[in-house]
C-alpha positions in Angstrom: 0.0 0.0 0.0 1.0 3.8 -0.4 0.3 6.5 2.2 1.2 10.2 0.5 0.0 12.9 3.5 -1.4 15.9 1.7 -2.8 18.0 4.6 -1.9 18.2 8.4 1.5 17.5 7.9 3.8 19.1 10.4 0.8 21.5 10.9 -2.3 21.6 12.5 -4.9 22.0 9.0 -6.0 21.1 6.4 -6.0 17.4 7.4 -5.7 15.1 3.9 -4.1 11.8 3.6 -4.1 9.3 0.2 -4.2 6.2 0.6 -3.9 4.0 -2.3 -5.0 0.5 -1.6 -4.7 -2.7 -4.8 -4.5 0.1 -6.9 -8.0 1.8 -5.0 -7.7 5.1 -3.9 -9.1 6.1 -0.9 -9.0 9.4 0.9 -9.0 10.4 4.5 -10.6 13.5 5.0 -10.5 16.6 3.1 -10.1 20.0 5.5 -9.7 23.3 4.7 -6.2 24.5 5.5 -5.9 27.6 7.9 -3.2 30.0 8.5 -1.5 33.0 5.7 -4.2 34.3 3.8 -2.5 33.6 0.6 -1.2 30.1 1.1 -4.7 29.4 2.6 -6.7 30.6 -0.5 -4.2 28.8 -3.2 -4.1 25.4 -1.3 -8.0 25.1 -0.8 -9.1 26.5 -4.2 -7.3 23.6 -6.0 -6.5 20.1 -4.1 -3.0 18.7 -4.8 -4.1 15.5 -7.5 -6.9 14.6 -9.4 -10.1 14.8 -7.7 -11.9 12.1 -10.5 -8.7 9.6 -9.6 -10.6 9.3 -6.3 -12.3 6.2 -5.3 -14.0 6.7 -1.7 -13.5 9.6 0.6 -13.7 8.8 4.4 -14.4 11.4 7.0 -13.3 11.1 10.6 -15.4 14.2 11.8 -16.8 17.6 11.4 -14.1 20.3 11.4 -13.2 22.3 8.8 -9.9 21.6 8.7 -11.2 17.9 7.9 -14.0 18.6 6.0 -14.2 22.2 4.7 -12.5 21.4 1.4 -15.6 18.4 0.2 -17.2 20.7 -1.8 -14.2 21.3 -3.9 -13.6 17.9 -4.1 -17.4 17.1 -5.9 -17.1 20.0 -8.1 -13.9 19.2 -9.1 -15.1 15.8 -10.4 -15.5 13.3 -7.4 -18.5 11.1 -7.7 -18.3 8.9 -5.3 -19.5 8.1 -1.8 -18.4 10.3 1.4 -18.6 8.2 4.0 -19.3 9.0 7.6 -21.0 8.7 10.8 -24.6 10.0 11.0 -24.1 12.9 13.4 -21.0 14.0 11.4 -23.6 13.9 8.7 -26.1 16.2 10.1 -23.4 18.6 11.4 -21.5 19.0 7.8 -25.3 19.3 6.5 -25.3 23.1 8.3 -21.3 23.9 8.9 -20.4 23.4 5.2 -23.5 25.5 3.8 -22.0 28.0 6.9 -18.2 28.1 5.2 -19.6 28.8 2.1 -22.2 31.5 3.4 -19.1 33.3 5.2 -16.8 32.6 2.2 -19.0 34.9 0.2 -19.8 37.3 2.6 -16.5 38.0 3.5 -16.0 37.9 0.0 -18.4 40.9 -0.7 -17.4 42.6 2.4 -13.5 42.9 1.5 -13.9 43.6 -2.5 -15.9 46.5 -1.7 -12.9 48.1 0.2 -10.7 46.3 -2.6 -12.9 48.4 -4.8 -12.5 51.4 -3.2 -8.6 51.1 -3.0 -8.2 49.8 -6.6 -7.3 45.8 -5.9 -8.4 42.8 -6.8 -11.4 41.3 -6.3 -11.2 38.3 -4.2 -13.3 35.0 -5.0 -15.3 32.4 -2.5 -13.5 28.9 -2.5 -17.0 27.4 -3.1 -20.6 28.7 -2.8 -23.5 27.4 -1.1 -24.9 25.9 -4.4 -21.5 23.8 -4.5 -21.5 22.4 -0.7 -25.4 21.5 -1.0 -24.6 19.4 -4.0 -21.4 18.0 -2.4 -24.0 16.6 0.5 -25.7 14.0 -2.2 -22.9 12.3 -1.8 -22.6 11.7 1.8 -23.4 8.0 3.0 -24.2 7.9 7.1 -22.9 4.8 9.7 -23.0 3.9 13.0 -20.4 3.3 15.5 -19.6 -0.9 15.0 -21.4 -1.2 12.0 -19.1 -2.3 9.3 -18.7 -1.0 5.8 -16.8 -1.6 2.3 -16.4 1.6 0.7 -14.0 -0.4 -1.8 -14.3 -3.7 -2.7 -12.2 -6.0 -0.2 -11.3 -2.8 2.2 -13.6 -2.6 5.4 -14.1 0.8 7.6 -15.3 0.5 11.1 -15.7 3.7 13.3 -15.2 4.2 16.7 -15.5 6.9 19.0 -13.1 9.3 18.9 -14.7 11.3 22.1 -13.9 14.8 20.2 -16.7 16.4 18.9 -20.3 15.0 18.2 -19.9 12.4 15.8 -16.1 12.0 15.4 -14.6 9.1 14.9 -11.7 6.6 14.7 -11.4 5.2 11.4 -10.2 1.5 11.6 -9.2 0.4 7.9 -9.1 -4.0 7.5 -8.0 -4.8 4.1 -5.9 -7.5 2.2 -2.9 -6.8 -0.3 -0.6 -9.3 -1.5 -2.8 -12.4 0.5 -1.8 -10.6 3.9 -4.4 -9.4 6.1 -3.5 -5.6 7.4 -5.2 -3.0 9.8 -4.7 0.6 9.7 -6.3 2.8 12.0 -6.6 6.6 11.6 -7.1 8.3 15.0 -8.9 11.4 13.2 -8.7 13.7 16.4 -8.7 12.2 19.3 -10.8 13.5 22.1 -10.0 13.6 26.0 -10.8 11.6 28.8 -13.7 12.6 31.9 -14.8 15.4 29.2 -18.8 16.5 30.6 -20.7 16.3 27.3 -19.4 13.8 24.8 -18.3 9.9 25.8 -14.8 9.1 26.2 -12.6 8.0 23.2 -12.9 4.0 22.4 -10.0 1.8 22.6 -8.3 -0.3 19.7 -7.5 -3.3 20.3 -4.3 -3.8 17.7 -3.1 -1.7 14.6 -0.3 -2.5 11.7 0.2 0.9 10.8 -1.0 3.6 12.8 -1.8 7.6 11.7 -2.0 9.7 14.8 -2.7 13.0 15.7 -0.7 14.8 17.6 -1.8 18.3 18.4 -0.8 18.4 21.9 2.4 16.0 22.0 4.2 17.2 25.0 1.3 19.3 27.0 -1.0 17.9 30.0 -4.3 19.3 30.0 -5.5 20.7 33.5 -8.4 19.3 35.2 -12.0 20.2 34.3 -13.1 20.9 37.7 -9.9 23.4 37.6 -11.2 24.6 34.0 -14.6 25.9 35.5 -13.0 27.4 38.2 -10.8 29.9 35.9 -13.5 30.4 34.0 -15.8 31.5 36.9 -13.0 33.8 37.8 -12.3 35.4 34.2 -16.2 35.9 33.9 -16.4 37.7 37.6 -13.1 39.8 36.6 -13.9 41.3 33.2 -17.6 41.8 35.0 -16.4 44.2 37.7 -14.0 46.0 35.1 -17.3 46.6 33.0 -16.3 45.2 30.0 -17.4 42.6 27.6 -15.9 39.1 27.4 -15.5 37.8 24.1 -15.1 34.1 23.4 -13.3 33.1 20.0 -15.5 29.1 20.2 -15.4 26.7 17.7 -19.0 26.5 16.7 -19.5 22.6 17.3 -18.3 21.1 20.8 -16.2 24.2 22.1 -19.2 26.4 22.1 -21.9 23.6 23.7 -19.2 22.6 26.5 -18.6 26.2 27.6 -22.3 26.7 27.5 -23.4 23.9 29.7 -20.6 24.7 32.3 -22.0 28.7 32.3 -25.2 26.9 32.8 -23.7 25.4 36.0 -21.8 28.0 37.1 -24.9 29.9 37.2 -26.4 27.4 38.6 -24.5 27.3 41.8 -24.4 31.1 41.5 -20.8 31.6 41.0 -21.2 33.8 38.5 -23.1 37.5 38.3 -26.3 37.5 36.5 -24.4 38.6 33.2 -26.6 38.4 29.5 -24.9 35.9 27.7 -24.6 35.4 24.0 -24.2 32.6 21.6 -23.4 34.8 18.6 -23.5 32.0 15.9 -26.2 31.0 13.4 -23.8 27.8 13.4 -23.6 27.3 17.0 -27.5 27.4 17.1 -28.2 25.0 14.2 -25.1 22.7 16.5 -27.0 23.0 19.7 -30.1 21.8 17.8 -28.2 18.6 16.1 -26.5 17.8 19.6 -30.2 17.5 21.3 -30.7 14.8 18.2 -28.0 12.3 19.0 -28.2 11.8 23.1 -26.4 8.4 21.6 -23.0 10.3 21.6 -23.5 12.0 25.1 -21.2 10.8 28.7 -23.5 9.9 31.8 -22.5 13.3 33.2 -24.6 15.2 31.1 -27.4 12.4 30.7 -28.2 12.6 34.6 -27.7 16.7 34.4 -31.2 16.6 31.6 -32.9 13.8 34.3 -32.9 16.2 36.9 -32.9 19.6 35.5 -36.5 21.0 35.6 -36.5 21.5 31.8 -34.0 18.8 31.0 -32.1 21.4 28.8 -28.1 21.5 29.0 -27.6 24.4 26.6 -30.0 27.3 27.7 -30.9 29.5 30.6 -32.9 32.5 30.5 -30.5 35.1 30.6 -28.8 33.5 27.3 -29.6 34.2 24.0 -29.0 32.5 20.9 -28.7 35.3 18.2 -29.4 34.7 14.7 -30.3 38.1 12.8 -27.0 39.8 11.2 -28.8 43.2 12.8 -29.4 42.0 16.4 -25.2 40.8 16.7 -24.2 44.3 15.0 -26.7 45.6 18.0 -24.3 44.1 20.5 -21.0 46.2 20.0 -23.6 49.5 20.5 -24.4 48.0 24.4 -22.8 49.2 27.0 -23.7 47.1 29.5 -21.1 44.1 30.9 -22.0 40.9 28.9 -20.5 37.5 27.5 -20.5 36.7 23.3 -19.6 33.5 22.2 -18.6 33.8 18.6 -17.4 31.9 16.3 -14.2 31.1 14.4 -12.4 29.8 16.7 -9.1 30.6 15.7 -10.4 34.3 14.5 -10.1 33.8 11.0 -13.5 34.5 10.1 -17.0 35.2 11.1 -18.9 37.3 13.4 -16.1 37.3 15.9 -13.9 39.3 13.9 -16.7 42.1 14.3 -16.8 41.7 18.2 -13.0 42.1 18.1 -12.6 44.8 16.3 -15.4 47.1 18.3 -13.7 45.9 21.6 -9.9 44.7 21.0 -8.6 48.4 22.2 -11.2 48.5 25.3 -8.5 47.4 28.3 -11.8 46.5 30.2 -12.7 43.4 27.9 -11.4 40.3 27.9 -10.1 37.9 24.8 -10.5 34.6 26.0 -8.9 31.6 23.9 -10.3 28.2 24.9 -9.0 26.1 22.2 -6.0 25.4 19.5 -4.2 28.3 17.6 -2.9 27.2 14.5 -0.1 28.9 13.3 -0.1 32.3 11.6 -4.0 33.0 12.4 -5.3 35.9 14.0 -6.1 34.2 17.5 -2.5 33.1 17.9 -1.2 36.7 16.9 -3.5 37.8 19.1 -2.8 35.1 22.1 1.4 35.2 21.2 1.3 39.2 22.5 1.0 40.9 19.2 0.6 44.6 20.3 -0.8 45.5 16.3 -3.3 42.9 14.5 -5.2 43.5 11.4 -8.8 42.6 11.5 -10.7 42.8 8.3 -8.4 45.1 6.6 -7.6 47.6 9.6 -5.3 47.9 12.1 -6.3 47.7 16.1 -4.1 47.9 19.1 -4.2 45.4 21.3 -5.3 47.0 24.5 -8.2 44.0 25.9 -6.5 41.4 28.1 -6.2 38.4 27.0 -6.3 35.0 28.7 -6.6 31.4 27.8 -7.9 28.3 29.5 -6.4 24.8 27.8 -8.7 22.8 29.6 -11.6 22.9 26.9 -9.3 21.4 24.5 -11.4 18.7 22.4 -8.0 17.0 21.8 -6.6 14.5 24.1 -3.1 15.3 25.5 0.2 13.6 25.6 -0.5 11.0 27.8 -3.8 10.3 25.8 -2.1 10.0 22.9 0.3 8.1 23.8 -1.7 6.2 25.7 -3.9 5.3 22.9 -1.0 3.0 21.4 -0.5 1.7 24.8 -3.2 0.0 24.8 -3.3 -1.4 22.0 -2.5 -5.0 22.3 -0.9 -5.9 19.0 1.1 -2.8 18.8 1.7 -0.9 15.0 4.8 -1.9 13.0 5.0 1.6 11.4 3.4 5.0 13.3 3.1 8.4 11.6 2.1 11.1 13.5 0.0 14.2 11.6 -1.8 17.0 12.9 1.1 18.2 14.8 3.5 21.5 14.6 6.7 20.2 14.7 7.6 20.4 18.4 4.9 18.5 19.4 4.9 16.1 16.7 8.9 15.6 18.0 8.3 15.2 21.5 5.0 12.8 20.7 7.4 10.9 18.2 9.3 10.0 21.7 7.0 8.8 23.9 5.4 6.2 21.3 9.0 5.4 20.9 9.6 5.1 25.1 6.9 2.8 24.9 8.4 0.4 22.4 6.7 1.6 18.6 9.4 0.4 16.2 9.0 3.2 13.8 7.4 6.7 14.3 7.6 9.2 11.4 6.8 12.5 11.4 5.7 13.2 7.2 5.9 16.8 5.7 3.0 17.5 3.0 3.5 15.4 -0.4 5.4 12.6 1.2 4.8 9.2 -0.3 5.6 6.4 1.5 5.2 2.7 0.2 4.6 -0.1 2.9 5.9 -3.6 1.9 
């Protein structure tokens, strides 16, 4: 078989791997790379081979950066199956009709100044018209229920335990009368997490494709999560200001809505309007309430006994919808909470929240998840005193904070610990989804625990397994 790692190599986006199987080609996700504008826009307008080669496409999860380039794929040529589970299947349904709803509004919004200072227009990566066609394609299992998206290759997911849906892709096939497994980790998700179950175990693996976003860090624990997030929400509060939350719009935004929910709960928090400024976050909610399937018994037994058996929603937050009533917010002055998405800053109605408030040393900025590389949110979280935000410069003058304990991807003991358990341990381990550092210090704990070979691929590598 041949592996060649197109995406999330030595980076955290963009996730996109090639496997070609008996002469099948199969492909593992296809994500939307994030980072420099230009690099961004020239990788995702036009994937790196031939898009009608493709046999089945396999998706671990929901994120952009494994799913936001699809529509490209299908209007490129693809015509075959997308295969999934079925929550990842109703979340793409809304979050890639989303990306391509921002695509072109951010598109409209920047060639007008483009227009006015003589540049070039800019174009949308794909349009809505191109994501609903790409979701004919998609084909919906269950965790355990076995499929052949090729003949003689069999998929299996498991639960990854990282967002609603995700999964571990485990890959049995044949070649040259040998029987092989290769299991795709996707993302993996974290232990004792509140909402979602914890990732499933694999029993053995030939070759192994990890993730590795947090090789080398320890996540904190929850209960010590909550409690800096009480403390953020109470500080930014007496200053006056706003507190802005850069969430992703699926998992990161439910989790820190169910824990405000508790917080306010036990009154550990002021009485402070909250906002889930998100069309996308809304829809999310709405497709979490659908799959109970994928929750942990923490939150089951938190819907038993609350009065209205509602997680996400208390009546001093608001879900806001209308482009008009989340302009409305930047004109309040009164002390609130806006949960916006991107997470990472690169688009969407965040950037509007930011760039009313960034200079206002009363707000906060508060970062509870991954920064890739390059994007605004890890400009922003790395000190920059100057960012640009949609085309203008602000001074960074908000404080900014972070809390790592909302990460959706397990940490270094996870990870390794993952391969650990594995019983019939993997000849040959690649790790992806990594910047380099982590990816290093991850290569040398699967090595400390006896994993013959661990690579570390950079984007285009091909590598042939005997």
């Amino acid at each position: 078989m041949q592996i060649q790692f197109w995406g999330a190599a030595r980076t955290v986006t963009g996730t996109m791997h090639l496997l070609t199987l008996n002469g099948q080609r199969l492909l593992l996700d296809c994500g939307l790379f994030q980072g420099k504008r230009a690099i961004a826009n020239e990788r995702n307008s036009q994937l790196p081979f031939d898009p009608k080669s493709i046999d089945a496409c396999v998706l671990s999860h929901a994120h952009m950066d494994h799913s936001g380039t699809l529509p490209v794929l299908t209007k490129s040529g693809y015509a075959g199956p997308i295969d999934c589970t079925s929550a990842t299947r109703d979340l793409v349904s809304v979050m890639l009709r989303d990306s391509a709803h921002i695509q072109e509004s951010d598109a409209r919004y920047l060639n007008k100044r483009n227009a006015e200072r003589g540049l070039p227009f800019i174009k949308p990566i794909y349009v809505e018209a191109d994501a609903v066609n790409c979701l004919t394609h998609f084909v919906a299992h269950e965790y355990q229920r076995t499929f052949e998206p090729l003949p003689g290759v069999s998929v299996t997911f498991r639960d990854a335990g990282h967002i609603l849906g995700s999964a571990e892709v485990i890959i049995d096939f044949e070649e040259n009368q040998q029987k092989r497994r290769l299991v795709f980790t996707g993302d993996l998700g974290r232990k004792h997490l509140p909402v979602l179950r914890d990732p499933e175990t694999v029993d053995r693996a030939d070759i192994l494709i990890t993730e590795g976003t947090y090789g080398g860090r320890f996540h904190e624990p929850i209960e010590d999560t909550r409690n800096q997030l009480a403390q953020i929400i109470v500080d930014t509060y007496e200053r006056g200001g706003i507190l802005i939350i850069p969430a992703f719009a699926v998992g990161r935004t439910q989790e820190i809505v169910y824990d405000m929910q508790r917080l306010v709960a036990e009154n550990r928090i002021p009485d402070v309007p909250v906002y889930v400024d998100s069309p996308l976050a809304i829809n999310v909610t709405e497709i979490f309430r659908l799959h109970p399937e994928c929750y942990d018994e923490e939150i089951l037994e938190y819907i038993h006994t609350d009065p209205d058996g509602n997680a996400f929603g208390w009546p001093r937050l608001r879900y806001v919808r209308a482009a008009d009533e989340s302009k409305a917010l930047n004109d309040s002055k009164e002390a609130s909470i806006i949960i916006a998405a991107s997470g990472m800053c690169e688009a969407g109605r965040v950037l509007h929240h930011l760039k009313h408030h960034i200079e206002d040393p009363r707000a906060t900025i508060l970062f509870v998840g991954y920064q890739a590389e390059y994007t605004l949110g890890r400009k922003i979280l790395d000190g920059a005193e100057v960012v640009r935000i949609l085309g203008e410069e602000f001074n960074v003058r908000a404080q900014v904070k972070k809390i790592g304990g909302y990460s959706g991807h397990g940490d270094h003991n996870d990870l390794v610990g993952f391969a650990h358990d594995m019983v019939g341990k993997p000849a040959q381990t690649f790790i992806v989804h990594a910047e380099m550092e982590a990816a290093e210090k991850l290569q040398a704990g699967l090595k400390g625990i006896g994993l013959p070979e661990v690579h570390i691929p950079d984007r285009g590598d091909k590598i042939m397994i005997e």
